[in-house]
PDB file of N, CA, C and O in Angstrom:
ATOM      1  N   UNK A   1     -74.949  -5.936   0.535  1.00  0.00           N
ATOM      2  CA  UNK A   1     -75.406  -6.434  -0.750  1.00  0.00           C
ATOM      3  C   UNK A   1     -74.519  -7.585  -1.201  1.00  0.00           C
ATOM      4  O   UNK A   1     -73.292  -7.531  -1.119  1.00  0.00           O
ATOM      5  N   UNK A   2     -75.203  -8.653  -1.691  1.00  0.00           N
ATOM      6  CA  UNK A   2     -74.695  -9.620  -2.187  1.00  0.00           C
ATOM      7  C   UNK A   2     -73.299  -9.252  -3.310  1.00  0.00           C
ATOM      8  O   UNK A   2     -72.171  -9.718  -3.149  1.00  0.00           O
ATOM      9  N   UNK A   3     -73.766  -8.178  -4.611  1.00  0.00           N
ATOM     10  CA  UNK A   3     -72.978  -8.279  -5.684  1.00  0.00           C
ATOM     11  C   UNK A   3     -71.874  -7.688  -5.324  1.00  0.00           C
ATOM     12  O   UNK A   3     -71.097  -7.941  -6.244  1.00  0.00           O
ATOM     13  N   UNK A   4     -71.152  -6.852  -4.300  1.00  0.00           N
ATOM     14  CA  UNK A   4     -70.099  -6.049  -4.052  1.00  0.00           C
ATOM     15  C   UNK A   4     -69.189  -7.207  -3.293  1.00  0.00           C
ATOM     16  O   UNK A   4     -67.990  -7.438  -3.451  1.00  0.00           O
ATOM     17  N   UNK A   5     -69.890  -7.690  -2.650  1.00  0.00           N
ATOM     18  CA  UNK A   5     -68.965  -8.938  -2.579  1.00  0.00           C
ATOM     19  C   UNK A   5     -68.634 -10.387  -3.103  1.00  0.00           C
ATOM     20  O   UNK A   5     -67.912 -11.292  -2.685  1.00  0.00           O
ATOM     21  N   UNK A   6     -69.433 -10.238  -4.155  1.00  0.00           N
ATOM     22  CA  UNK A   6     -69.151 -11.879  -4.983  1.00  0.00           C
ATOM     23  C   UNK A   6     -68.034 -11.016  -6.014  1.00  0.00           C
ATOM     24  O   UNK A   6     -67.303 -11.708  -6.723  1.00  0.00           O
ATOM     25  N   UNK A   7     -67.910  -9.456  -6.090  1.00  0.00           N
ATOM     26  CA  UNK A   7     -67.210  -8.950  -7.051  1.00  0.00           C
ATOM     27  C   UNK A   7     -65.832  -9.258  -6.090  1.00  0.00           C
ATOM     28  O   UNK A   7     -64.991 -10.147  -6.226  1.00  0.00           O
ATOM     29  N   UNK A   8     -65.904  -8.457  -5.329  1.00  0.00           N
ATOM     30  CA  UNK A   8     -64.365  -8.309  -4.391  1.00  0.00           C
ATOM     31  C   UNK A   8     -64.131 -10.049  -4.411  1.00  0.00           C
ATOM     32  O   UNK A   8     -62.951 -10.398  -4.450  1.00  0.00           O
ATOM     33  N   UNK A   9     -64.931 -10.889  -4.394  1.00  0.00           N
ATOM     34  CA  UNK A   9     -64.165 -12.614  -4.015  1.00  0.00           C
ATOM     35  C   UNK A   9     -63.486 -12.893  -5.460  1.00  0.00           C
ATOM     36  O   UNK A   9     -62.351 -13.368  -5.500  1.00  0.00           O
ATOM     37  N   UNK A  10     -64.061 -12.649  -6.417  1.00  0.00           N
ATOM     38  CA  UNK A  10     -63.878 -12.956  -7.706  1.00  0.00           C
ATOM     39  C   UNK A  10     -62.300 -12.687  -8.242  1.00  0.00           C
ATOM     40  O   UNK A  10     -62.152 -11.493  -8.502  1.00  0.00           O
ATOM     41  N   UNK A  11     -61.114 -13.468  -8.469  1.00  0.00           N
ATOM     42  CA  UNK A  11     -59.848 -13.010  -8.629  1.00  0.00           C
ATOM     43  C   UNK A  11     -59.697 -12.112 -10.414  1.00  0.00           C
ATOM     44  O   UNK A  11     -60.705 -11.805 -11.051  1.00  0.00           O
ATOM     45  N   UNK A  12     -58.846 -11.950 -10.716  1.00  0.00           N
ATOM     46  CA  UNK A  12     -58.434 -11.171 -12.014  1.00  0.00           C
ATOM     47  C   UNK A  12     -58.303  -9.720 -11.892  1.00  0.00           C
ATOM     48  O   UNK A  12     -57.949  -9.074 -10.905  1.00  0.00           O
ATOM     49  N   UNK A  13     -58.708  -9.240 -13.263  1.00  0.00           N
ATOM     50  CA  UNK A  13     -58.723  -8.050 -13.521  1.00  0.00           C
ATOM     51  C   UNK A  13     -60.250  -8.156 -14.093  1.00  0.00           C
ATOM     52  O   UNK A  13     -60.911  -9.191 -14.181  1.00  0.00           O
ATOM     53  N   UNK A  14     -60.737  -6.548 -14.540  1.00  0.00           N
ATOM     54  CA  UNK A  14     -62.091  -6.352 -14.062  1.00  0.00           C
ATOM     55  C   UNK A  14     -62.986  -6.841 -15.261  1.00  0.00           C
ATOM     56  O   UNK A  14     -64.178  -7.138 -15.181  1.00  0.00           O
ATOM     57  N   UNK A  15     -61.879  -6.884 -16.835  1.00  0.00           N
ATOM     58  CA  UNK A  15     -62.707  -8.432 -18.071  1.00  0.00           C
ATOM     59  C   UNK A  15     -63.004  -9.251 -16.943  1.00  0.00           C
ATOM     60  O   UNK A  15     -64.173  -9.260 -16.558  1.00  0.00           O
ATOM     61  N   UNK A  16     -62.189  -9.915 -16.368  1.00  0.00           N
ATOM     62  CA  UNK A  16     -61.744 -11.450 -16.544  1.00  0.00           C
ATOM     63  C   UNK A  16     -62.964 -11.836 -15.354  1.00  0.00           C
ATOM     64  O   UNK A  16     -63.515 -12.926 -15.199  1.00  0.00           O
ATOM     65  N   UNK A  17     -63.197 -10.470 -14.525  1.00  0.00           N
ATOM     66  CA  UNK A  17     -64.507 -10.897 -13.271  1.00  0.00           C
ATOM     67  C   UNK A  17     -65.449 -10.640 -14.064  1.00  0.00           C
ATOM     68  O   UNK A  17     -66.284 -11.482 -13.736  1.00  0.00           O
ATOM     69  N   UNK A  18     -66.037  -9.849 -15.166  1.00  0.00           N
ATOM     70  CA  UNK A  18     -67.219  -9.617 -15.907  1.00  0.00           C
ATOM     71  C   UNK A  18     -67.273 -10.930 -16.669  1.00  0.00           C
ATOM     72  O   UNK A  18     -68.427 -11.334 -16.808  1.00  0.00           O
ATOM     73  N   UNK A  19     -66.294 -11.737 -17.223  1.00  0.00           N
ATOM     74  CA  UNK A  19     -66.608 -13.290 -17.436  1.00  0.00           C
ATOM     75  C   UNK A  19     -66.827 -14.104 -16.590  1.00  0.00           C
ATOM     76  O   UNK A  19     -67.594 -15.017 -16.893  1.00  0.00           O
ATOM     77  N   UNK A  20     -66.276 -14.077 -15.316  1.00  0.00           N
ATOM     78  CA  UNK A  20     -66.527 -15.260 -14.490  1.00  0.00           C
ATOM     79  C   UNK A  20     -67.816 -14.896 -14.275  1.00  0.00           C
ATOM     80  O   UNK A  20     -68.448 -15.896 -14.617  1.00  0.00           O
ATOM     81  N   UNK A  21     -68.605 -14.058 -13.910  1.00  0.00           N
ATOM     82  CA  UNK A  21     -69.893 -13.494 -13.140  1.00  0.00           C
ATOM     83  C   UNK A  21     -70.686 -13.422 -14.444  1.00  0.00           C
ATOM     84  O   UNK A  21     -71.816 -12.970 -14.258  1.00  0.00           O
ATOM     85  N   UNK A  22     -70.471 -13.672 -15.439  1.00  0.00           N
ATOM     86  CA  UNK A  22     -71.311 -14.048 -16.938  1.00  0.00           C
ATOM     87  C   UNK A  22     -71.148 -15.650 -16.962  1.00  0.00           C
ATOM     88  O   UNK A  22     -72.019 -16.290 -17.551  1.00  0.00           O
ATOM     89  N   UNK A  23     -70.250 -16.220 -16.450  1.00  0.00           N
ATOM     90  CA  UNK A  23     -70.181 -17.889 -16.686  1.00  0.00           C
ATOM     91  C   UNK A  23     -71.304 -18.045 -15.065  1.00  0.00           C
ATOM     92  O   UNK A  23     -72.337 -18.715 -15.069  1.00  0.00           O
ATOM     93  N   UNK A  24     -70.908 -17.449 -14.103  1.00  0.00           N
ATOM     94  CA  UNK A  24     -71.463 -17.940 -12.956  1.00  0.00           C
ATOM     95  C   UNK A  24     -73.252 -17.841 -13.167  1.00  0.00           C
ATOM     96  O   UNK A  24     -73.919 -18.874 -13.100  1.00  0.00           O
ATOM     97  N   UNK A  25     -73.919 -16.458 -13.430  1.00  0.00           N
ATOM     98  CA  UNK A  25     -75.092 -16.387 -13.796  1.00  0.00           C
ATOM     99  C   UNK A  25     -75.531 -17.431 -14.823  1.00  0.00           C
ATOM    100  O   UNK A  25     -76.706 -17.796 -14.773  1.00  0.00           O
ATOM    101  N   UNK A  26     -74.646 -18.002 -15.835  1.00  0.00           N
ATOM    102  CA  UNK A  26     -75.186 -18.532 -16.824  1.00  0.00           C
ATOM    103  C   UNK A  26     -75.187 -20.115 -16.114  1.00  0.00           C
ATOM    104  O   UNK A  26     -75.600 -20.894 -16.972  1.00  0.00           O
ATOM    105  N   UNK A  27     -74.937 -20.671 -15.127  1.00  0.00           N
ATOM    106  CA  UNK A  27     -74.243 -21.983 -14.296  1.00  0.00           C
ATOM    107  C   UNK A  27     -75.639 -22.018 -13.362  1.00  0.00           C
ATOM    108  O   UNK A  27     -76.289 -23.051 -13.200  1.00  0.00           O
ATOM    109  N   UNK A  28     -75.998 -20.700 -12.764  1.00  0.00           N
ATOM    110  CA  UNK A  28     -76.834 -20.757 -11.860  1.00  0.00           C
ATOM    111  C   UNK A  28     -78.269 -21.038 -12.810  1.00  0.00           C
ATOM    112  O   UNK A  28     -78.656 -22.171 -12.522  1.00  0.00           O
ATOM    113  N   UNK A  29     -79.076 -20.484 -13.710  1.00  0.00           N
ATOM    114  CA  UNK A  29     -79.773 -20.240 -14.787  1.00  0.00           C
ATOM    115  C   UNK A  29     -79.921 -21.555 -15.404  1.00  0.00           C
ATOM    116  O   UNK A  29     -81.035 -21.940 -15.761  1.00  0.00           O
ATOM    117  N   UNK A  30     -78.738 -22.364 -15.572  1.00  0.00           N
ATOM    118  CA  UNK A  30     -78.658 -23.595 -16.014  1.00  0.00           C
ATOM    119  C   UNK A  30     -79.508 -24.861 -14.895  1.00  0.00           C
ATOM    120  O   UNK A  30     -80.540 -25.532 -14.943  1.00  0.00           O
ATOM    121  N   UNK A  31     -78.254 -24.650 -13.856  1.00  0.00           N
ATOM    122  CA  UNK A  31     -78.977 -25.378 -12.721  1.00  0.00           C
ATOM    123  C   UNK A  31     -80.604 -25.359 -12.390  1.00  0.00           C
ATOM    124  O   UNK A  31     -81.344 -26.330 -12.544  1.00  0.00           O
ATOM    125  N   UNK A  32     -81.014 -24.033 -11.894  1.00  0.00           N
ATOM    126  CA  UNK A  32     -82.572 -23.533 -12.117  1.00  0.00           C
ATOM    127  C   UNK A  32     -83.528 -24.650 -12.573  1.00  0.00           C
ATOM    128  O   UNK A  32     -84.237 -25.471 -11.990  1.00  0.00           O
ATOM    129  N   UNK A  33     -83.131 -24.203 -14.455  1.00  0.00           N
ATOM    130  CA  UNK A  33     -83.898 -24.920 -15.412  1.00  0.00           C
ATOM    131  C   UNK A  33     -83.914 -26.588 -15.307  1.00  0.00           C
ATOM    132  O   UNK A  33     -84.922 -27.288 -15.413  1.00  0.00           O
ATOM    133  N   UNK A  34     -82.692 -27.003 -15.097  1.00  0.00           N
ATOM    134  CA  UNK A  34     -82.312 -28.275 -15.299  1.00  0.00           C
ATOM    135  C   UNK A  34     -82.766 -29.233 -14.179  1.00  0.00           C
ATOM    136  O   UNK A  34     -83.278 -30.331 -14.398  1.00  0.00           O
ATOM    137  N   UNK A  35     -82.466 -28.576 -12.636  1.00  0.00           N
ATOM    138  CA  UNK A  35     -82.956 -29.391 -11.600  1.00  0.00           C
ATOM    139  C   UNK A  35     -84.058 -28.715 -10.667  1.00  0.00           C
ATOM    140  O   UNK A  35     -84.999 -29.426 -10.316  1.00  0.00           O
ATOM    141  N   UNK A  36     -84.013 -27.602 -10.311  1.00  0.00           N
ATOM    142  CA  UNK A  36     -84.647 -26.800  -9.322  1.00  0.00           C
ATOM    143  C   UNK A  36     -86.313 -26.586  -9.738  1.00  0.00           C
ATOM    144  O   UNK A  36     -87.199 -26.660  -8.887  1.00  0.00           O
ATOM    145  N   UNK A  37     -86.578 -26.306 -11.193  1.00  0.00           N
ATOM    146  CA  UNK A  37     -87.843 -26.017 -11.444  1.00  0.00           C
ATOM    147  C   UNK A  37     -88.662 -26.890 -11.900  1.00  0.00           C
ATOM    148  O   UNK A  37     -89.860 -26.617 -11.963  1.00  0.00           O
ATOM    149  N   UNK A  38     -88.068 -28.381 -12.399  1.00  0.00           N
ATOM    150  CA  UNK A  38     -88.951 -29.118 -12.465  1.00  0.00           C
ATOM    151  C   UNK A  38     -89.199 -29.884 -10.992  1.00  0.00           C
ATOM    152  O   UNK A  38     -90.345 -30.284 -10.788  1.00  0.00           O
ATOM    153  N   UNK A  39     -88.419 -30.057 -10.193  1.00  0.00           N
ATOM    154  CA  UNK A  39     -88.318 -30.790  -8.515  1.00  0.00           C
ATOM    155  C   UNK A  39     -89.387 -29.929  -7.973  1.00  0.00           C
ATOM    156  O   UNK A  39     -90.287 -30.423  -7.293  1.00  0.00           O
ATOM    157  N   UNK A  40     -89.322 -28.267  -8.321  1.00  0.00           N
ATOM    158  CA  UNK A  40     -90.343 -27.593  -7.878  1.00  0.00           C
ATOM    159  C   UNK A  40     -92.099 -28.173  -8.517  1.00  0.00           C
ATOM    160  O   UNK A  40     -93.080 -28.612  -7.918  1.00  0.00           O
ATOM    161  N   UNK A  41     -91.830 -27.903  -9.918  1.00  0.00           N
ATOM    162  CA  UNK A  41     -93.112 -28.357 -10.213  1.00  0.00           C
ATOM    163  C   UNK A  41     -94.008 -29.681  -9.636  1.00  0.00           C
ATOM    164  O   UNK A  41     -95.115 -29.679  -9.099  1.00  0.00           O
ATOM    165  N   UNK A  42     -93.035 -30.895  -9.978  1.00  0.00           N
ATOM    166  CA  UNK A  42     -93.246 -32.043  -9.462  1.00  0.00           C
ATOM    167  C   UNK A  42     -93.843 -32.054  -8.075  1.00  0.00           C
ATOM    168  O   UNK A  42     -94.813 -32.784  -7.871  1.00  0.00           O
ATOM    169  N   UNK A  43     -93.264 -31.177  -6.934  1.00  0.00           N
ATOM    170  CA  UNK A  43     -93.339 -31.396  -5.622  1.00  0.00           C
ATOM    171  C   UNK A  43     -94.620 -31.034  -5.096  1.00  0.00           C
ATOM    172  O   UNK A  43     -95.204 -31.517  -4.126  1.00  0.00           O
ATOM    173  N   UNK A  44     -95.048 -29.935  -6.021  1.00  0.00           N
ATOM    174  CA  UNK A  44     -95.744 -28.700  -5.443  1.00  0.00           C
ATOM    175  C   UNK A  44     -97.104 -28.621  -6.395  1.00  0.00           C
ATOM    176  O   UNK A  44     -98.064 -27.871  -6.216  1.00  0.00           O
ATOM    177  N   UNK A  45     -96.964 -29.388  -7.229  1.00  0.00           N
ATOM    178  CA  UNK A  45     -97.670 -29.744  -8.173  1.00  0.00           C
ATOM    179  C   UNK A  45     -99.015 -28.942  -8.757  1.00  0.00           C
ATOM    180  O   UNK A  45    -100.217 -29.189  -8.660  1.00  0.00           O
ATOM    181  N   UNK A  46     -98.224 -27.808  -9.442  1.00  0.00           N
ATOM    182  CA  UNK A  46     -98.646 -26.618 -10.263  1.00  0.00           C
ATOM    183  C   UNK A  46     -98.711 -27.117 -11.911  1.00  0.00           C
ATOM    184  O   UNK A  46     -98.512 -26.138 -12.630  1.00  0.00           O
ATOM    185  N   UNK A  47     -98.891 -28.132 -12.546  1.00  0.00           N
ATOM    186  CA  UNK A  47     -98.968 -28.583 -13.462  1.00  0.00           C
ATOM    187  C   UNK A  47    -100.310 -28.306 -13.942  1.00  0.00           C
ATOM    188  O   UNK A  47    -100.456 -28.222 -15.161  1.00  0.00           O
ATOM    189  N   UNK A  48    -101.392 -28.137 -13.120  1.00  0.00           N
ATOM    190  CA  UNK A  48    -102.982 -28.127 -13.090  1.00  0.00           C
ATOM    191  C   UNK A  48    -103.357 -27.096 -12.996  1.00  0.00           C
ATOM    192  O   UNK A  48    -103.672 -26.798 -11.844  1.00  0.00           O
ATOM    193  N   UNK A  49    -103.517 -26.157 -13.907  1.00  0.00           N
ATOM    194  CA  UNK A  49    -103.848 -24.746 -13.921  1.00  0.00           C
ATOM    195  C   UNK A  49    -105.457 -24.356 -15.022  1.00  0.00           C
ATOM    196  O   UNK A  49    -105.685 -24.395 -16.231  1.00  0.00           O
ATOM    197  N   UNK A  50    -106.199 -24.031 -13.895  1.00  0.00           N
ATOM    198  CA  UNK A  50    -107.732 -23.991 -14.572  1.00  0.00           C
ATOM    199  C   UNK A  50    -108.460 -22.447 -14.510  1.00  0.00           C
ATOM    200  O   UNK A  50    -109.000 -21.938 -13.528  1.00  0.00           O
ATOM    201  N   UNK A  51    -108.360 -22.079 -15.374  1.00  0.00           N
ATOM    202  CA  UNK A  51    -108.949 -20.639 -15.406  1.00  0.00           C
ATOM    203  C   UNK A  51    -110.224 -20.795 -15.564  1.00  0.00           C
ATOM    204  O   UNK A  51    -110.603 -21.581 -16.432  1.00  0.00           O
ATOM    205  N   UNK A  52    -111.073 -20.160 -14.849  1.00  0.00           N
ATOM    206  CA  UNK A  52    -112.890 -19.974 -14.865  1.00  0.00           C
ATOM    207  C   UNK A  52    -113.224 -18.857 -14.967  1.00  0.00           C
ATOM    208  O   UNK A  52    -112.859 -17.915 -14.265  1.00  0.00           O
ATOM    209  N   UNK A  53    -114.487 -18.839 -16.501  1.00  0.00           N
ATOM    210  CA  UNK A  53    -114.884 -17.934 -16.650  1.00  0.00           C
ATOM    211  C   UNK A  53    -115.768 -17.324 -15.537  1.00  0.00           C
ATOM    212  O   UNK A  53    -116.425 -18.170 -14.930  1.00  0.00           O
ATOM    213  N   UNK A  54    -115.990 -15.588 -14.990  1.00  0.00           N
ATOM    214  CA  UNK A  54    -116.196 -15.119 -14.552  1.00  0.00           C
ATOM    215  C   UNK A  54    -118.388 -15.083 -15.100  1.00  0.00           C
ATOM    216  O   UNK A  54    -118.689 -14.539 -16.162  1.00  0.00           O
ATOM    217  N   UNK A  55    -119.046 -15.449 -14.575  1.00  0.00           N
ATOM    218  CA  UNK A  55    -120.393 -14.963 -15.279  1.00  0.00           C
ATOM    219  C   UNK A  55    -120.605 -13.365 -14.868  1.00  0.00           C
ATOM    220  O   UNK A  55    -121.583 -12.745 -15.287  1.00  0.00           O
TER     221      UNK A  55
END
């Protein structure tokens, strides 16, 4: 599993890793929004979304 070891890499005491791994989620979340999901939209181009009624 990923989280048992981003914990063990993480230096401090066990606050100081529950902040870094609250700054890191909040860094990744950032990135996401900021570059990843619009490059996605743009690329892949899901902007065009048409729902049809069923008769």
């Amino acid at each position: 599993m990923i989280f048992p070891f981003v914990w063990r890499l993480l230096p401090g005491p066990a606050w100081l890793r529950v902040v870094l791994l609250l700054v890191l989620v909040a860094a990744i979340v950032a990135v996401l929004f900021q570059w990843v999901y619009p490059w996605f939209s743009v690329t892949f181009d899901i902007q065009d979304q048409n729902v049809e009624a069923v008769p």
